[in-house]
Each structure stands twice: as structure tokens, then as C-alpha cells.
C-alpha positions as CSV (number, residue, x, y, z in Angstrom):
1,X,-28.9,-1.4,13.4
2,X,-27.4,-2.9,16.5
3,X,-24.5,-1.5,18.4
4,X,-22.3,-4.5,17.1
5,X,-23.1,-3.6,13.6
6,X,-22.6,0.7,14.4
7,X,-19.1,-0.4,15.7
8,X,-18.2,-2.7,12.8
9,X,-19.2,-0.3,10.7
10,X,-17.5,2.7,12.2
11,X,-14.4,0.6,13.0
12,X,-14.4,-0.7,8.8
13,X,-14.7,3.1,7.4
14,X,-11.8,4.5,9.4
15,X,-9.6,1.5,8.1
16,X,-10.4,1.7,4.4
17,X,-9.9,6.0,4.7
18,X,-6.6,4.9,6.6
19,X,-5.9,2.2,4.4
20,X,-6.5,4.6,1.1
21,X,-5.3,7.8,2.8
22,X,-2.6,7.6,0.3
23,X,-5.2,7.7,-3.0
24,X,-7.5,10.2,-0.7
25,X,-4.5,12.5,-1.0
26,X,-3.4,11.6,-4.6
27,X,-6.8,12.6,-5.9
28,X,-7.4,15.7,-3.8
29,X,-3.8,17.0,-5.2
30,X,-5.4,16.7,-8.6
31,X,-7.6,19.9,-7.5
32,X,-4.8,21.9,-5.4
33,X,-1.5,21.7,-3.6
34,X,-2.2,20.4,0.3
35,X,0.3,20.9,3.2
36,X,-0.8,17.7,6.6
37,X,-3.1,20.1,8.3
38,X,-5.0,20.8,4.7
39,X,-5.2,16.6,4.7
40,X,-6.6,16.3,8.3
41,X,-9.1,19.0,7.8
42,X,-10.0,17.5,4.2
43,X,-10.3,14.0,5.3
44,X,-12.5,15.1,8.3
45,X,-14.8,17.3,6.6
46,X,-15.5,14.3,3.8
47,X,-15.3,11.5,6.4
48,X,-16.0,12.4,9.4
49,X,-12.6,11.3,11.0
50,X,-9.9,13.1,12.5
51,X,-6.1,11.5,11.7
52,X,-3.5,12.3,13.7
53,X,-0.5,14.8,12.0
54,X,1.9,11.9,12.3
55,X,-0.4,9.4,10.6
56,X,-0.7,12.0,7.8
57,X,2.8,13.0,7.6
58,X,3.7,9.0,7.5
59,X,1.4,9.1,4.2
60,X,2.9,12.1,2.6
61,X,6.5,11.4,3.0
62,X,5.8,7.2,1.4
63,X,3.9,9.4,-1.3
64,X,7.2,11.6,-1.7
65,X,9.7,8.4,-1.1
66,X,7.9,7.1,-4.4
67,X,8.2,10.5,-6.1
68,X,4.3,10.7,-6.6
69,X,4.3,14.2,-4.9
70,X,7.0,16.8,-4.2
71,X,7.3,20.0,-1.5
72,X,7.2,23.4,-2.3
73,X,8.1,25.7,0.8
74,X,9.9,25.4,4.1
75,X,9.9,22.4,6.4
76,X,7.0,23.6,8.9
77,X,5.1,24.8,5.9
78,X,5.3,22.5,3.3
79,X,2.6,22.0,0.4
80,X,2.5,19.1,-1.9
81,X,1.8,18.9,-5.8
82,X,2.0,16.3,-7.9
83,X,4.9,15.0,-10.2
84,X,4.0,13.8,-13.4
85,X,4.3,10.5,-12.0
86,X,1.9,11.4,-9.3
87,X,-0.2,12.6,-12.0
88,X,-0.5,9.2,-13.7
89,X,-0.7,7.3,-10.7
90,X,-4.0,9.6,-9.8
91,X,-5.5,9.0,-13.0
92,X,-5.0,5.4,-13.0
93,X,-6.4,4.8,-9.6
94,X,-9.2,7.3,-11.1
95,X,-9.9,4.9,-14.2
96,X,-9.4,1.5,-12.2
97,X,-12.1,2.8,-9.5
98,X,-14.6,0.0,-10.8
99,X,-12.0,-2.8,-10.7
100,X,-11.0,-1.4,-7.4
101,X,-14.6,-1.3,-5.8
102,X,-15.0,-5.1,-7.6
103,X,-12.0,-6.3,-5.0
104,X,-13.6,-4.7,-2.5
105,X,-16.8,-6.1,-3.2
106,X,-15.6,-9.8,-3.8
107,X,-14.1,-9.6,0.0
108,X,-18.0,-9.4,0.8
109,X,-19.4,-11.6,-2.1
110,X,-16.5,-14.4,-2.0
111,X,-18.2,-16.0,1.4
């Protein structure tokens, strides 16, 4: 592999985790509740990146804007569940993961 095609590649997997952070988080809530530094840690133990608080925060307050999640505890401790809503929206995005990687795929395919 070149060093073009290391940095593409890099560059492309911090995008789509950026770009997804919100259905990273939606499906990790399935398994427990996760206050911003739980996310960071999460995302950089599974994917090797580190997000900054602000770009993790950013996601979880659009997740609680759309009342997917809500905040249990005090503001510099908060922990997220899921609503029922945020429930739903977890198991759709969980049971549309083939049509999902097929859009992905066709951006590839589609030349």
C-alpha cells in the first residue's frame, strides 16, 4: 500500500466514524448508559481515533434535541440512555445495516 492510499484510507475511516458517531452511540446505549468521556474512550478503543469532547458533546446534545436519548445526573456528569424513540431508531439502523452498507457500497461500485 502506498502512502497515498495509507492517508486516503485513514483520512476515509475517521470521516465515516465522524459521520456515524451519532448511530456509533445509538447502538452502544443499547448495552449501557454513556456519559462524552465513556464515548471518546469507546470510539477509541473500537477505532482507533480520539474525538475531541466538543465533537462528542455536539453529537449527544443533536441526539437529545431529537429526543433519541435523555440525561440522567448533573451537568458535568451526565449519562445518556435511550428513550423509547431512541430505542426504535437503534433497532432500525440495526435491521437496515445491509441497505446501509449497499449505499455505501454503490458510492464505490456506481463509477
Amino acid at each position: 500500500m502506498t502512502d497515498l492510499e495509507s492517508e486516503i484510507l485513514n483520512n476515509m475511516h475517521k470521516r465515516i466514524v465522524q459521520n456515524f458517531l451519532d448511530i456509533v452511540i445509538l447502538l452502544e446505549l443499547r448495552k449501557r448508559p454513556l456519559n462524552s468521556p465513556d464515548v471518546i474512550n469507546f470510539v477509541q478503543n473500537k477505532f482507533h481515533i480520539t474525538l475531541s469532547s466538543d465533537t462528542v458533546n455536539s453529537s449527544l446534545h443533536a441526539l437529545e434535541n431529537e429526543r433519541l436519548i435523555t440525561a440522567m445526573g448533573a451537568q458535568n456528569s451526565k449519562a445518556y440512555t435511550l428513550t423509547e424513540r431512541g430505542k426504535e431508531a437503534a433497532w432500525a439502523f440495526s435491521n437496515s445495516k445491509d441497505r446501509i452498507l449497499g449505499l455505501v457500497l454503490n458510492l464505490f461500485v456506481g463509477e
